[in-house]
C-alpha positions, 0 to 999 in steps of 0.5 A, a space after each residue: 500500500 502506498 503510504 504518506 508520512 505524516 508528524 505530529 508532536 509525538 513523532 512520525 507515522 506512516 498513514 496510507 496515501 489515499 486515507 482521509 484520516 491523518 496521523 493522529 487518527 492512527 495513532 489513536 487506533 492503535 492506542 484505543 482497540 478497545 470495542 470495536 465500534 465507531 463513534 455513533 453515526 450521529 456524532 460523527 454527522 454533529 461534529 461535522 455541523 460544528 465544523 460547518 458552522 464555525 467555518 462559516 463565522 471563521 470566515 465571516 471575522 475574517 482568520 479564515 478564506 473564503 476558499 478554504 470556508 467552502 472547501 470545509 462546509 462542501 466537505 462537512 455536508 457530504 459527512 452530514 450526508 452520509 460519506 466518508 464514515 469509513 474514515 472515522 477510525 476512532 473507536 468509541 471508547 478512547 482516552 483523551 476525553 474525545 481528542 482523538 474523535 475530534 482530530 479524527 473530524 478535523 483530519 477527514 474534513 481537512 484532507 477532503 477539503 484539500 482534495 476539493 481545492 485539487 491537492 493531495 492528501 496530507 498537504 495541509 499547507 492547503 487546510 490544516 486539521 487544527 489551524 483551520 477545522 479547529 479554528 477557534 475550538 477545542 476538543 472539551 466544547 466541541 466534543 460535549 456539544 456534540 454529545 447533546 446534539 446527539 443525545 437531541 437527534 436520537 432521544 426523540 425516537 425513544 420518546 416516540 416509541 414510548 407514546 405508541 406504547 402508551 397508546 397501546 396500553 390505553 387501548 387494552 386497558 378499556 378492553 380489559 376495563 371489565 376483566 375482573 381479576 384477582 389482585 395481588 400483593 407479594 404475590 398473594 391474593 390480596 381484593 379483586 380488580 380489573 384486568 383493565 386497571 392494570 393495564 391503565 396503571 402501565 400506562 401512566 408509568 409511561 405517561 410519567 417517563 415521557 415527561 422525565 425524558 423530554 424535561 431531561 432533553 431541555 438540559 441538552 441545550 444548553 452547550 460550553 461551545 466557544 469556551 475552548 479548552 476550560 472555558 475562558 474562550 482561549 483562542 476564540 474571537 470575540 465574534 466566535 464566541 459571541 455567534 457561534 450559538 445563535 448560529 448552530 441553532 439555525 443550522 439546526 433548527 433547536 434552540 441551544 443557549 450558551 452556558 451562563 457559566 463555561 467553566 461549569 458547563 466544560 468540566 461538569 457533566 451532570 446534565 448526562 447524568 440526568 438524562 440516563 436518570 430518566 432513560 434508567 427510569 423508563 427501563 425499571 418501570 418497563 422491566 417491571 411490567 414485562 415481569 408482570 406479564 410473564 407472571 400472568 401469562 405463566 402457565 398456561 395450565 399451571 401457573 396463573 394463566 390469566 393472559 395470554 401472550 402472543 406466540 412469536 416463536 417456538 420455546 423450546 429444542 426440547 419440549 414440543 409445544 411450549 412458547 416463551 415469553 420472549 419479548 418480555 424477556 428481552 425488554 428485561 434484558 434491555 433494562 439491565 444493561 441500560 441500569 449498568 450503562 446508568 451505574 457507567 455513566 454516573 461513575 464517569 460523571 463523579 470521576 472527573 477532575 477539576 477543570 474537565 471531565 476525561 471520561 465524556 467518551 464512554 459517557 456518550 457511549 453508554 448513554 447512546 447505546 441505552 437510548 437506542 436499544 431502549 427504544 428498539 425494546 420498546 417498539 418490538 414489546 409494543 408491536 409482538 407484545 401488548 398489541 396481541 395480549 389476550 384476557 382469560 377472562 373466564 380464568 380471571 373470573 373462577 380465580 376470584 371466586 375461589 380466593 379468599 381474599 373474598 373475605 376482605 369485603 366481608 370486614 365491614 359486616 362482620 368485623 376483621 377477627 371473623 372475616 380472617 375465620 372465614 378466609 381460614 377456613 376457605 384455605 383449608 377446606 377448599 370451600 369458596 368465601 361464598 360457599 362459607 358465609 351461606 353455609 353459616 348463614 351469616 346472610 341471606 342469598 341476595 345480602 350475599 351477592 350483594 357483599 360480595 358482588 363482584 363488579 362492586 368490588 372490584 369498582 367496575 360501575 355501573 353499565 348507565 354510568 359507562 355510557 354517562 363516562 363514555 358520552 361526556 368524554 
């Protein structure tokens, strides 16, 4: 392979002729092995709009040509486009705190823009990597902004995911709306409900990790970019630091502020750290429920049974017949790894030392990843999961009946000292709470059903006031 030799301030290297990326970047791939796996393509799409932005004000104050302006952005929008991401080398965890990834930017983006002016790879006499990419900028307020912008571009696809799930869940909570089952708590009988009720319950835990999730979003827009390396703006123009934000709202279309405070926006990460706050929140709510799916639909003839899933592939190489609750099991999966991104995150957060946080890497890494698989577990629970639930609805009913938790309603009549006789006696005889109070004759035949009846019971109104609910709303 034909290679060009290229220095930097550690010494020489022998990069390939026709590589986009420079010295730095290689290095950086020897050094940094460690998974394999790119920065996310929309970082790599965001630092190229950073580039293009500040080119464009670079050139506007007069430190940067109007040749080597266009030659940049022309090259930064074919990046945005989807070209040249072979040449992003850098793997995605790196030390440096986003040195590398950054230079790995500036060198593509430089050697292109060489190559659109007619000269060779590596002449950067032509457009440097740091002199002109990087004018006016630093590693430590680029490579954050970046991160928001991204944390911005992927976080609406988990938000919208989560809105089809809440839709889902409404839906089989009205159908469901007159399932009556029997509830449980530490896994025990404890007063009937409805099916219907469970499912509303589900949807307002979703309800409330949306709100989380599109608060913690707002957090994203506020950007150190202009504060160069610690945040006294070293090296930036007055023009630079003053327009730069204004200008990459408009090429973005979001509303970004700069940081009131640049040195505390350029060491402290706190606002990531909230953002995977509310990501982890939506994993436990869901790993949650996907728990209690798995629970109801155990069985189906020896376990609880009072749902049924829909069947998405077989259970088993061994037992014929048999079909799992996969999608619940890997929404839990999901989760775990979305909570250990969380523990990742934090960690990184808290590690940081003085003026800048070296750990902003595997931060975004992490961050990333939870938002993206969250989101894919999210669609696949809604589309091969929630949206096929089936109520065994005759199953739910006979449970109830047989329950002695039945015998909580009977408290108000008869006291709780003998209410907890009756629920006794029920479990060790076998015999229905009903069966039990006609037995004694503790009440009449319709005192009976009406005490325990179980629609009362279990706050299913009545059929004039579902139509009266129905035509007001």
């Amino acid at each position: 392979m034909n290679m060009r030799i290229e220095a930097d301030s550690i010494g020489t290297l022998a990069v390939p002729k026709e590589a986009y990326y420079g010295v730095q970047s290689l290095r950086a791939k020897e050094n940094f092995s460690i998974t394999d796996t790119q920065l996310h393509p929309e970082m790599i799409r965001n630092l190229a709009k950073i580039k293009k932005v500040a080119a464009v004000i670079n050139a506007q104050s007069g430190i940067l040509t109007a040749v080597k302006r266009d030659a940049i952005v022309q090259a930064c929008d074919e990046i945005v486009a989807g070209s040249l991401y072979d040449s992003f080398i850098v793997d995605a965890i790196q030390g440096g705190a986003g040195t590398s990834a950054n230079m790995n930017a500036n060198e593509v983006i430089a050697n292109r823009a060489i190559e659109i002016l007619g000269g060779s790879k590596g002449d950067y006499r032509i457009v440097h990597p740091n002199d002109d990419v990087n004018l006016c900028q630093s590693t430590n307020d680029v490579f954050p902004t970046a991160g928001k912008m991204t944390v911005l571009t992927i976080l609406p696809n988990l938000i919208a995911e989560l809105k089809r799930l809440e839709e889902a869940l409404g839906k089989k909570g009205e159908e469901f709306s007159e399932v009556i089952k029997m509830g449980r708590t530490q896994l025990q009988d404890a007063v009937p409900t409805t099916l219907g009720r469970s499912f509303h319950a589900y949807q307002s835990f979703v309800k409330r990790d949306i709100r989380y999730l599109e608060s913690a979003a707002e957090e994203m827009k506020v950007i150190n970019l202009g504060g160069t390396a610690i945040g006294n703006a070293i090296n930036a123009t007055p023009a630079y630091l003053e327009g730069i934000t204004d200008r990459l709202s408009e090429e973005l279309n979001i509303s970004f502020t700069q940081a009131e405070d640049l040195f505390d926006a350029t060491q402290n990460v706190d606002g990531f750290v909230r953002v995977s706050a509310a990501i982890k929140t939506a994993a436990v709510n869901l790993s949650k429920m996907s728990n209690d799916l798995r629970l109801l639909s155990s069985g189906p003839r020896a376990g609880i049974g009072e749902i049924s899933l829909p069947a998405k592939q077989n259970g088993s190489s061994i037992m014929p017949g048999k079909v799992n609750p996969v999608i619940p099991e890997v929404v839990s999966q999901v989760a775990f790894r979305v909570i250990g991104n969380d523990v990742t995150i934090t960690m990184a957060a808290e590690s940081g030392q003085l003026e800048l946080n070296a750990f902003e890497p595997i931060i975004f890494h992490a961050l990333f990843e939870s938002i993206d698989s969250l989101a894919h577990a999210v669609q696949t629970l809604t589309v091969n999961c929630i949206a096929g639930i089936q109520a065994n609805e005759m199953l739910c009913y006979r449970q109830v009946e047989e329950s002695a938790g039945l015998a909580t309603a009977l408290c108000p009549y008869i006291g709780y000292q003998k209410a907890s006789v009756i629920a006794k006696e029920s479990l060790k005889t076998g015999k229905s709470v009903r069966e039990l109070v006609l037995e004694k004759r503790l009440f009449t035949v319709e005192e009976t059903d009406s005490i325990l009846d179980l629609k009362r019971i279990a706050g299913i109104p009545a059929q004039a006031e579902i139509v009266a609910r129905k035509a007001v709303s």
